[in-house]
N, C-alpha and C positions, 0 to 999 in steps of 0.2 A: 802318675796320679790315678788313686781310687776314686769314684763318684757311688756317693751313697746318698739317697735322699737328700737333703740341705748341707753336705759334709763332702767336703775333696780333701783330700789326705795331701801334702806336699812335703818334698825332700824327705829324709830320713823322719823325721818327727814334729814337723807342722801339718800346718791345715787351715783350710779357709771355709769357713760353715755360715749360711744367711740367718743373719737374728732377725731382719723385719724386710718386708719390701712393701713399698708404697705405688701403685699404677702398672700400668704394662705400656703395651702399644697405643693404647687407645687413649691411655692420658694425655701424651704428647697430643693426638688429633683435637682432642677437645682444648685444648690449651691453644693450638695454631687457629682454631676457628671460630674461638669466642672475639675474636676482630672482625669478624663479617658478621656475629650472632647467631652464629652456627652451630649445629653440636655434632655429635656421629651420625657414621650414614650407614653407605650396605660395606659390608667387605671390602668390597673392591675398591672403590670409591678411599676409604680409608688407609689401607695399605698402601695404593699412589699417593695419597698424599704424602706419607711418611717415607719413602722411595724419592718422589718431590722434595720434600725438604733437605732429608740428608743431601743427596745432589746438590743442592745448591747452597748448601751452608748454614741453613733456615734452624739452629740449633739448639736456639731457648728455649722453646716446646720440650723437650727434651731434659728437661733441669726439673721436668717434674714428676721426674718417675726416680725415685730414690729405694737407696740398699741401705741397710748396715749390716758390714758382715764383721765377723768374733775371727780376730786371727791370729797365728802363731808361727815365729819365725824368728829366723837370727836376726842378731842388733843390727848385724852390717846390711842386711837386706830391707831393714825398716828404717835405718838411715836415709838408705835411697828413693825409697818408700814417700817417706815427710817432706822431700822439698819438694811433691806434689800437694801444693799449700789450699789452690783455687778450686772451690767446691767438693774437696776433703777435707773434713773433721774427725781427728781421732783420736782417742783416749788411749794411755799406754798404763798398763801395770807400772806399779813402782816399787824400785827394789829399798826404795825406802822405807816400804811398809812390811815388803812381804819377802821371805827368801823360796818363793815358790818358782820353779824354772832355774833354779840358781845351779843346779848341776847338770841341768840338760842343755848338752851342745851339737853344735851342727857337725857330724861325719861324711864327707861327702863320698861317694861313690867313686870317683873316678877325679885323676888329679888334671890339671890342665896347667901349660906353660905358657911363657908368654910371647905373641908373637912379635915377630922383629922386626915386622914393616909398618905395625900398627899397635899403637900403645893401649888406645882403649880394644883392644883383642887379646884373646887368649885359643889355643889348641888343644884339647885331650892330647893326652901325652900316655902309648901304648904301654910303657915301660914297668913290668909289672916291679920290676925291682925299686924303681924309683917312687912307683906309688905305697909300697910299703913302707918304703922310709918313710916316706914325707907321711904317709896318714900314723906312722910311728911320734913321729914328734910333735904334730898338730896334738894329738889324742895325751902324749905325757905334758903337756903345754897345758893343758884342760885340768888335767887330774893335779898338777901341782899346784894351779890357781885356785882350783874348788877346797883343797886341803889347806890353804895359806887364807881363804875366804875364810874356812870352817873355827879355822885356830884364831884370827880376829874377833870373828862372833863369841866364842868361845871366854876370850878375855875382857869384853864387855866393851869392844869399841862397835861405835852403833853402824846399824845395818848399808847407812847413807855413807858413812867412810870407808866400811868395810866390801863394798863393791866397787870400789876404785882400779881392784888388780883384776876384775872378771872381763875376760876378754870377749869380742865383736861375738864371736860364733856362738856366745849361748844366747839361747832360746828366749824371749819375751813375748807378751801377748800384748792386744789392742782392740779394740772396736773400731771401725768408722764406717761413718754414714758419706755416703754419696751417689753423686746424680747420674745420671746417664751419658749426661753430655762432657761430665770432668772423668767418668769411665772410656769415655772413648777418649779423651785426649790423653788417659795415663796408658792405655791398650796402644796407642796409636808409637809410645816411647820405651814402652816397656815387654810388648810382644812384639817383639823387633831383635835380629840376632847381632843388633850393635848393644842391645843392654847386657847387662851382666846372667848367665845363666841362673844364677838362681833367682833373681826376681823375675825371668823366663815363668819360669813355670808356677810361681802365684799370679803372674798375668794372665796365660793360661787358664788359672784356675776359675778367675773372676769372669774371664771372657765367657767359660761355659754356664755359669749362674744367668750372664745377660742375655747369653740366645736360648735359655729355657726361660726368661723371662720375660722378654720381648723380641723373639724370633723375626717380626719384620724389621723394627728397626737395625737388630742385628743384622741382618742379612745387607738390609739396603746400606748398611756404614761398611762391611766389606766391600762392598760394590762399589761405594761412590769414595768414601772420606779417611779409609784404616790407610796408616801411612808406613805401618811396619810389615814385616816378611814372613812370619808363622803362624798365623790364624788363617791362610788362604789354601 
């Protein structure tokens, strides 16, 4: 992953860029302390409490510091993506309207097998001969679909039937807005080497927008609450 200003580049040809952000650290404090009638204090004072919270669970403070980010990725990765339902809301492009992304699809780098003791796992597989094949036939599987796409369009069958044959790995886009506290419980599932690599690394990507945006919280949710194995 690149990081450029509001923009992390992921996999071959997506990306995860912030369109808006609402609070930081200090939203959460003033949200935890308007029960005693409290507001902000010194630093210090503020940052334990937000280290205080996350330790203990204290996490609806935290629902009010909100993202939306603009992002771009294969269907099968945004699949996995959406049945993070609770405090993500997202908007997908539709290929009903538009055939924009219709011929960009995901090439992956390196092929991986599957492992034999564990169904939800998989292995890089060194074999350069076998990655040639297999990224041979994925890549003619792409180019025959976008061709058989193109020749439907072509013949006036409309854009909503005629991406029936477009397969998982092309590229779609999305907005969503969410909170801090539904960010760590997707980071907690999703930056974890039991999820799928490539939603690995838009978790990843999200993870470094939250600790440039809220560095204590961040910090105090690795400490106390992150349940996964690769943000540490």
């Amino acid at each position: 992953m690149d990081i450029e200003s509001e923009f992390i580049k992921v996999l071959d040809k997506g990306f995860v860029s912030v369109v808006d952000i609402m609070g930081d650290d200090r939203s959460a404090v003033r949200a935890a302390r308007v029960s005693h009638g409290k507001d902000l204090s010194t630093e210090e004072k503020d940052r334990k409490l937000i280290n205080y919270l996350i330790e203990h669970g204290h996490l609806s403070p935290f629902e009010h510091i909100t993202f939306t980010f603009h992002v771009k990725a294969p269907i099968f990765v945004v699949r996995q993506w959406f049945r993070h339902r609770i405090g993500m809301s997202p908007n997908e492009i539709s290929r009903r309207y538009t055939s924009k992304n219709a011929n960009e699809f995901y090439i992956p780098d390196h092929i991986r097998v599957q492992d034999t003791n564990n169904k939800q796992s998989s292995n890089v597989y060194s074999d350069e001969q076998l990655k040639e094949e297999a990224l041979e036939v994925i890549e003619d599987v792409y180019k025959k679909s976008y061709e058989a796409y193109e020749k439907l369009i072509n013949m006036g069958v409309a854009r909503e039937m005629a991406r029936i044959i477009l397969p998982v790995g092309e590229y779609t886009e999305f907005y969503l807005t969410t909170n801090a506290r539904a960010l760590m419980h997707f980071l907690d599932l999703r930056a974890s080497s039991h999820a799928q690599w490539e939603i690995q690394q838009y978790a990843k990507a999200l993870a470094r927008f939250f600790q440039k945006t809220c560095p204590w919280s961040y910090e105090a949710y690795l400490k106390h609450q992150y349940k996964g194995d690769l943000l540490k």
